[in-house]
N, C-alpha and C positions, 0 to 999 in steps of 0.2 A: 504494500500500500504506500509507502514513504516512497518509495523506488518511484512511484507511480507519479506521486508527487512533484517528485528532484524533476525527472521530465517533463511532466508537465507546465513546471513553470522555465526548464530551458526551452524550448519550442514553442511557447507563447512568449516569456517576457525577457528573453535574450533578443529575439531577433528584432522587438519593439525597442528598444533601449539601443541597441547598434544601431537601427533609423534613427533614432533622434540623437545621436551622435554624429551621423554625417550630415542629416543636415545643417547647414550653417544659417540660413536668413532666419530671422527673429520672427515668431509665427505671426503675427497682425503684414510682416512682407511676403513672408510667403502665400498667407492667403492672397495680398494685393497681385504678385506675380505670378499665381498659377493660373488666376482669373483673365489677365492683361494677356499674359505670353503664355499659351497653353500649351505654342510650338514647340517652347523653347526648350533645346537640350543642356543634359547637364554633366557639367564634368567630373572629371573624377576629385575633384578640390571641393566641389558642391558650387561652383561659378555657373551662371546659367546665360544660356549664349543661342541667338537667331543669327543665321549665316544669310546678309544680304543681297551681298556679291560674290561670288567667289574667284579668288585667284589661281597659281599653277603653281608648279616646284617645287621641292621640299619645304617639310616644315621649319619653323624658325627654331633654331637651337640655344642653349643656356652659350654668350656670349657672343653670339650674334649681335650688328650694329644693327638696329632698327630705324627708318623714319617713317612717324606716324600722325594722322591727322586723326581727330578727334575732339568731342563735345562730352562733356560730364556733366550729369547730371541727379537731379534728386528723384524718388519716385514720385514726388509730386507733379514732376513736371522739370523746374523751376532750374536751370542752367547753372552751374558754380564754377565754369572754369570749360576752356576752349582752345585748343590749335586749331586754325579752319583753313588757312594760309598756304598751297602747296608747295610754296618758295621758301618756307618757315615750320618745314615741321619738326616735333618734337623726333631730337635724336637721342637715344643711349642703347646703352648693350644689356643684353635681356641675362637678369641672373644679379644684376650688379647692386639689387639695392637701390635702386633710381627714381624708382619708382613705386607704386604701391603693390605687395606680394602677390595680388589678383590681377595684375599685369602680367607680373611675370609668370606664370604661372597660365594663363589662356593664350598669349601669344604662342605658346608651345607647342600649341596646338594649333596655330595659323599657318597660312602662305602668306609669299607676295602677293600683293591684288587684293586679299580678302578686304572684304568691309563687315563687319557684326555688328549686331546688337550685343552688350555683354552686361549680366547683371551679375554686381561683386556684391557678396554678403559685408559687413560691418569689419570679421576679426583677417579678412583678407583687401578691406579698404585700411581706412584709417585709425578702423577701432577705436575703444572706449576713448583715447583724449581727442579724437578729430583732430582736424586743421583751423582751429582758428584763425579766422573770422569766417574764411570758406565752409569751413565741412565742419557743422556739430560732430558731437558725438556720437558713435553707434549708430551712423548712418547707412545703409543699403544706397550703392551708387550703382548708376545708370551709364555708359559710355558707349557711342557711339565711335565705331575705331575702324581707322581703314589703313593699312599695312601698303605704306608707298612704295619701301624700298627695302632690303635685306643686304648688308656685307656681312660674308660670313664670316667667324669671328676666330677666336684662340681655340 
């Protein structure tokens, strides 16, 4: 009977508890984003991502030069910050810190060419301090990101 039990609560409340371990958006987002982007696929990091355009070539590797255009945004809506400039886009090497960990981390999964929707949970944006004045705290960011260019790296 106990035996019965010990299984019983592995095969119900193990495999409940490992879901809510990967996922990452804070639930009032994920309700908001499984509602909004039903398409969207999810990665293995819990980063959720609609493929607009897509590019060709390999994918981009940990020290890879990237430039890339992009819009950040809240799930409100509500814009915080923007590269839109193709003469000007933001450049660094994927891996280095440069960026926020939910960068580096979906570009990895990009080409050249590609354009996404990518939606970063809070502890793979800026997490609990934000960027002040830009980005509160424990915010679920929104980025529109299009992959211009690729050198590939060390």
């Amino acid at each position: 009977m106990l035996k019965r039990f010990f299984l019983f609560i592995l095969l119900v409340w193990v495999p409940t508890v490992l879901m809510a371990q990967r996922e990452k958006l804070p639930p009032e987002d994920y309700e908001w984003v499984t509602t909004n982007f039903p398409s969207a696929k999810k990665s293995n990091t819990g980063i959720r991502y609609i493929e607009i355009e897509n590019g060709s070539g390999e994918t981009i590797n940990r020290g890879d030069l990237v430039s890339v255009l992009y819009v950040g945004r809240f799930l409100s809506g509500e814009t915080f910050d923007q590269k839109i400039d193709p003469n000007e886009p933001l450049t660094f090497r994927v891996g280095r810190n440069k960026v926020v960990r939910g960068w580096d981390h979906i570009l990895q999964i990009m080409r050249p060419g590609d354009k996404w929707l990518v939606i970063i949970p809070p502890e793979l944006a800026y997490g609990t301090k934000g960027r002040p004045p830009m980005v509160p705290p424990d915010k679920t960011l929104v980025f529109t990101m299009q992959v211009l260019d690729v050198e590939r790296g060390e």
